[in-house]
C-alpha positions in Angstrom: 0.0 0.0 0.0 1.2 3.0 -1.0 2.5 5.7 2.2 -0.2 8.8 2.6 1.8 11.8 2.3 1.6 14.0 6.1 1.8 17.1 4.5 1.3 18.6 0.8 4.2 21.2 1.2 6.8 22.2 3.6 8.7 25.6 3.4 12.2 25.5 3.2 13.5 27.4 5.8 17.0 27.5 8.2 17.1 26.8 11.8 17.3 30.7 12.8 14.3 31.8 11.4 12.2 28.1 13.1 10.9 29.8 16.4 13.2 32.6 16.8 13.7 33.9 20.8 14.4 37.5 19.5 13.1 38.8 16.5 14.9 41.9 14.7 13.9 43.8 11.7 15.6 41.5 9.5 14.0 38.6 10.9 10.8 40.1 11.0 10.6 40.1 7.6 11.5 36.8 6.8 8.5 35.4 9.2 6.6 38.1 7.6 7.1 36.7 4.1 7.0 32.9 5.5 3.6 33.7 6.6 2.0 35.1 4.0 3.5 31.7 1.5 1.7 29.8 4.4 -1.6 31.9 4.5 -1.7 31.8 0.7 -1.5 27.8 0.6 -3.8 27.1 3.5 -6.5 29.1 2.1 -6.5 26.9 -0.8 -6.9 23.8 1.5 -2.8 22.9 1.0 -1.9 21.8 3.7 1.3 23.0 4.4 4.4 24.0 7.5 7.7 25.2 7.4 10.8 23.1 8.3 15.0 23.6 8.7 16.2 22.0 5.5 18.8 20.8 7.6 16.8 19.2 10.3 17.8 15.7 11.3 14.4 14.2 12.8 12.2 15.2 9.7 11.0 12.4 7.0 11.3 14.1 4.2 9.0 11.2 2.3 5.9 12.5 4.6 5.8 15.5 2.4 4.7 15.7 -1.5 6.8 18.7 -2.4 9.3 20.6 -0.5 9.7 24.6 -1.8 12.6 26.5 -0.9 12.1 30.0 0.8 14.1 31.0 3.0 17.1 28.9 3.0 20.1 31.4 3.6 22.9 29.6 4.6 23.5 27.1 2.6 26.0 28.8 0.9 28.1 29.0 4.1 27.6 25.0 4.2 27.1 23.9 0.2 29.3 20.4 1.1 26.5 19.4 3.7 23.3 21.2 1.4 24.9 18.9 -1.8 24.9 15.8 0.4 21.0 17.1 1.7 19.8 17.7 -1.8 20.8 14.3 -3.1 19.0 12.8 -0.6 16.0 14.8 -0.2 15.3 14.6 -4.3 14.9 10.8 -4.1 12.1 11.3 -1.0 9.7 14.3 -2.0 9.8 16.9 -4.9 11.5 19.8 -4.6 10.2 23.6 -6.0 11.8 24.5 -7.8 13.1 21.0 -9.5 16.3 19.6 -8.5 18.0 20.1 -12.0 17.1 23.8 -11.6 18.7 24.1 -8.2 21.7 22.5 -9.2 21.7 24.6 -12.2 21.3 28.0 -10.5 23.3 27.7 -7.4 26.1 27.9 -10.1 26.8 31.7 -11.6 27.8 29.8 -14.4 24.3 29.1 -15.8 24.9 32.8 -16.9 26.4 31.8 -20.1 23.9 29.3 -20.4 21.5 32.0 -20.6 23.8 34.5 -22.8 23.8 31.4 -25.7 20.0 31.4 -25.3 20.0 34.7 -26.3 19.5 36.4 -22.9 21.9 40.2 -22.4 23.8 39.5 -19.4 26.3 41.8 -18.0 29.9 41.1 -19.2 31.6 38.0 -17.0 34.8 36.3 -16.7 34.8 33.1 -15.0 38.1 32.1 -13.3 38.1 28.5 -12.2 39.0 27.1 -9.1 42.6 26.3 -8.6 43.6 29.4 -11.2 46.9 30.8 -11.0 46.1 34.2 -12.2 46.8 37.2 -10.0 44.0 40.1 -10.4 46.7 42.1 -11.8 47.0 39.3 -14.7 42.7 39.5 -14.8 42.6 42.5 -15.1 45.3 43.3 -17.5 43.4 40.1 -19.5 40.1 41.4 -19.4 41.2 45.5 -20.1 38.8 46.2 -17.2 39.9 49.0 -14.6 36.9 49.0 -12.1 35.2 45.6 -11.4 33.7 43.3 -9.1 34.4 39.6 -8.1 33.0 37.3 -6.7 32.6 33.3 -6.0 30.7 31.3 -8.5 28.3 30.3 -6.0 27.2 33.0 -3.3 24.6 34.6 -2.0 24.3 38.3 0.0 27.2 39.6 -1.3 29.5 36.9 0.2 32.9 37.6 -0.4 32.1 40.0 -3.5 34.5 42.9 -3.3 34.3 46.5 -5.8 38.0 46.5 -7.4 40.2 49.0 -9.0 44.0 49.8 -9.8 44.3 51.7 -6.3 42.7 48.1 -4.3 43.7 45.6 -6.4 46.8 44.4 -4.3 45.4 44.5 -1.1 42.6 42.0 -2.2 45.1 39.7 -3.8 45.5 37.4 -0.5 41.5 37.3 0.0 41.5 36.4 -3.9 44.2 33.8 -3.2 42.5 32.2 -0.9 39.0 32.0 -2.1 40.5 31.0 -5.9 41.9 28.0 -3.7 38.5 26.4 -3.1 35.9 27.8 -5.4 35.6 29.6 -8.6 35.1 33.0 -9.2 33.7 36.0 -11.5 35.0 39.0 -12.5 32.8 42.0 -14.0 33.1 45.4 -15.1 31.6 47.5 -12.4 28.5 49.0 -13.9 28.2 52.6 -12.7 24.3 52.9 -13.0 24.3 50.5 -9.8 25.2 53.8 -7.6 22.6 55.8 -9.4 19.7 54.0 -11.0 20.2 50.7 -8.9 19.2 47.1 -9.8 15.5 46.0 -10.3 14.1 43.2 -9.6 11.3 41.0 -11.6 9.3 38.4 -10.1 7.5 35.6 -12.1 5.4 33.3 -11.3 4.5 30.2 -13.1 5.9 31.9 -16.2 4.3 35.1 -15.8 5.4 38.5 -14.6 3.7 39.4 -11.7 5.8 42.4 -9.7 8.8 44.1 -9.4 10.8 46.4 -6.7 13.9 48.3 -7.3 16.6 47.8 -5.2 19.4 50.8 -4.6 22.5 50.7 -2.6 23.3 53.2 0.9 25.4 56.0 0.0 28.8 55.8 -0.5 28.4 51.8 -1.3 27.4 49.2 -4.6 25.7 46.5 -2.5 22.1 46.7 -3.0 21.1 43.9 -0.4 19.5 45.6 2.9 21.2 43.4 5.0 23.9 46.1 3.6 21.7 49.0 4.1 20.4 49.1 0.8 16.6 49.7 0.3 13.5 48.4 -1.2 10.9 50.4 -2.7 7.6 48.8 -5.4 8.9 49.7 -9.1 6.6 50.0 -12.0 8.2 48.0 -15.2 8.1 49.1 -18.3 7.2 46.9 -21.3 10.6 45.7 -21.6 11.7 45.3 -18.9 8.5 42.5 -18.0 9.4 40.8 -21.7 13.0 40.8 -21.2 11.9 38.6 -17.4 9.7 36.7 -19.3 11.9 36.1 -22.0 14.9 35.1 -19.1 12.4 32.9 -17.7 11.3 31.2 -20.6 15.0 30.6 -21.6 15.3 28.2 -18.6 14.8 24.3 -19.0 12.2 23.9 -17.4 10.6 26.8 -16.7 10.9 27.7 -13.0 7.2 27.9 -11.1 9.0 30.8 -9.7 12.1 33.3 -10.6 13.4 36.8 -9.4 15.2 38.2 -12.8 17.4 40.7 -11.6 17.8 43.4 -14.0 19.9 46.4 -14.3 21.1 49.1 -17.2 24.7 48.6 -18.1 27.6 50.5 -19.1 26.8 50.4 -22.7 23.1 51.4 -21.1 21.5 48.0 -22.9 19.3 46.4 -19.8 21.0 43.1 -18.5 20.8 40.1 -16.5 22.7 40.5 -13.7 21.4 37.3 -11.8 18.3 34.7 -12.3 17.7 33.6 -9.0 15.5 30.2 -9.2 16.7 28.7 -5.5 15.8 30.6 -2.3 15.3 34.3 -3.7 13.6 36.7 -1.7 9.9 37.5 -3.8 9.0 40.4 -1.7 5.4 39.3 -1.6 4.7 41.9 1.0 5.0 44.0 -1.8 1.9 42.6 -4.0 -1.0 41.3 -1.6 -1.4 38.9 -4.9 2.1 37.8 -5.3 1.4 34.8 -2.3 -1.7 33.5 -4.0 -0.2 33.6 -7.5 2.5 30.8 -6.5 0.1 29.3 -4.0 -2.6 28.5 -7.6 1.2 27.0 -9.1 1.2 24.7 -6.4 -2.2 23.5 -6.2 -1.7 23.1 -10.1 1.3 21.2 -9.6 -0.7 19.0 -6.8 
């Protein structure tokens, strides 16, 4: 007889954000968004909780599909989230599919997406193990002011703003990070400090909302665990068929995806990630965004 499923969908989430005893903006806003996914699926009779990826004691088989939401440190422990994904994929289904996980976490899907006809900003991969100096990159590459960063990352992890004056004090940090992982080097695009970076949400293949994103003064990081801010953004035409398009240009096509654009140096709007994994949605931001990808789900079920 086949095993009755306990649960129709769990929320991916990590151990700090499971019950926390003090509760800070930040965190706030992560149970905030958490809750509205949760409100959104329950009101459609899905019945659904939110677990640690990583906890030990959960059967993973009692659920029919596992989403990921709000996942944030696997990136700090991708040996241990590999070993977890391989196992997890042969006892539920995961949202968004395992080969789409595994083919996101990696920034080199960007130049999947660039044959498929997709802008992206300029990139230069440099492969683990390298023995190029950032002197020899840059010189390479004819850049002056870039950014690097690993291959696979997340919140600006070790992603550093680079020009000929701070070049050779980052070459020990590059040293060491070259060691283990891969990395990417790109021109530093200037409209970052003054337009921003905008970000595109779609949902089961369909633009649903954007928000643009724009760095504190004096700095290029746009995340607000950074001190950057979010504020709703009205696309234009397209921008919501260039996401579309980004989406579309992804095998399979993602129930959900944050298509994060921005305008580069030559002033051509670009890809500067598709995040398919754990992205934040802002669904606070749309009071319809939650129910859009709770109607995926109850498709998919």
């Amino acid at each position: 007889m086949k095993k009755m499923k306990k649960f129709d969908v769990v929320l991916l989430t990590e151990a700090k954000y499971i019950d926390p005893k003090t509760v800070d903006w930040y965190t706030d806003q992560v149970l905030t968004e958490d809750g509205l996914v949760l409100e959104a699926l329950q009101k459609k009779g899905i019945h659904a909780t939110k677990k640690d990826w990583a906890d030990p004691d959960f059967d993973w088989s009692s659920t029919r599909f596992a989403i990921f939401r709000t996942t944030w440190d696997y990136f700090h422990r991708f040996e241990e989230f590999d070993t977890w994904l391989n196992k997890v994929s042969q006892q539920t289904k995961l949202i968004n599919s395992i080969d789409l996980v595994r083919w996101n976490m990696d920034k080199h899907y960007l130049l999947d997406l660039s044959e498929r006809g997709v802008h992206i900003v300029n990139s230069y991969f440099v492969e683990k193990g390298s023995d190029f100096t950032l002197q020899d990159l840059h010189d390479h590459t004819g850049w002056t002011e870039t950014v690097i960063k690993p291959a696979i990352s997340g919140a600006a992890r070790h992603t550093y703003r680079l020009d000929p004056t701070t070049i050779h004090e980052h070459e020990s940090i590059f040293r060491n990070v070259i060691a283990n992982e891969s990395m990417l080097l790109q021109p530093f695009q200037k409209s970052i400090t003054t337009k921003g970076e905008v970000s595109h949400i779609v949902i089961d293949g369909n633009y649903c909302h954007s928000v643009l994103k724009k760095a504190k003064e004096g700095d290029y990081r746009v995340q607000d665990d950074w001190g950057g801010t979010v504020q709703s953004y009205k696309a234009n035409k397209e921008e919501i068929e260039f996401a579309e398009y980004a989406v579309r240009s992804c095998k399979p096509i993602p129930v959900y995806a944050r298509v994060d654009l921005m305008w580069d140096n030559d002033e051509r709007l670009a890809l500067c990630e598709l995040e398919l994994v754990e992205p934040e949605l802002w669904f606070r931001k749309n009071e319809k965004a939650a129910d859009l990808l709770a109607a995926a789900i109850e498709k998919m079920l």
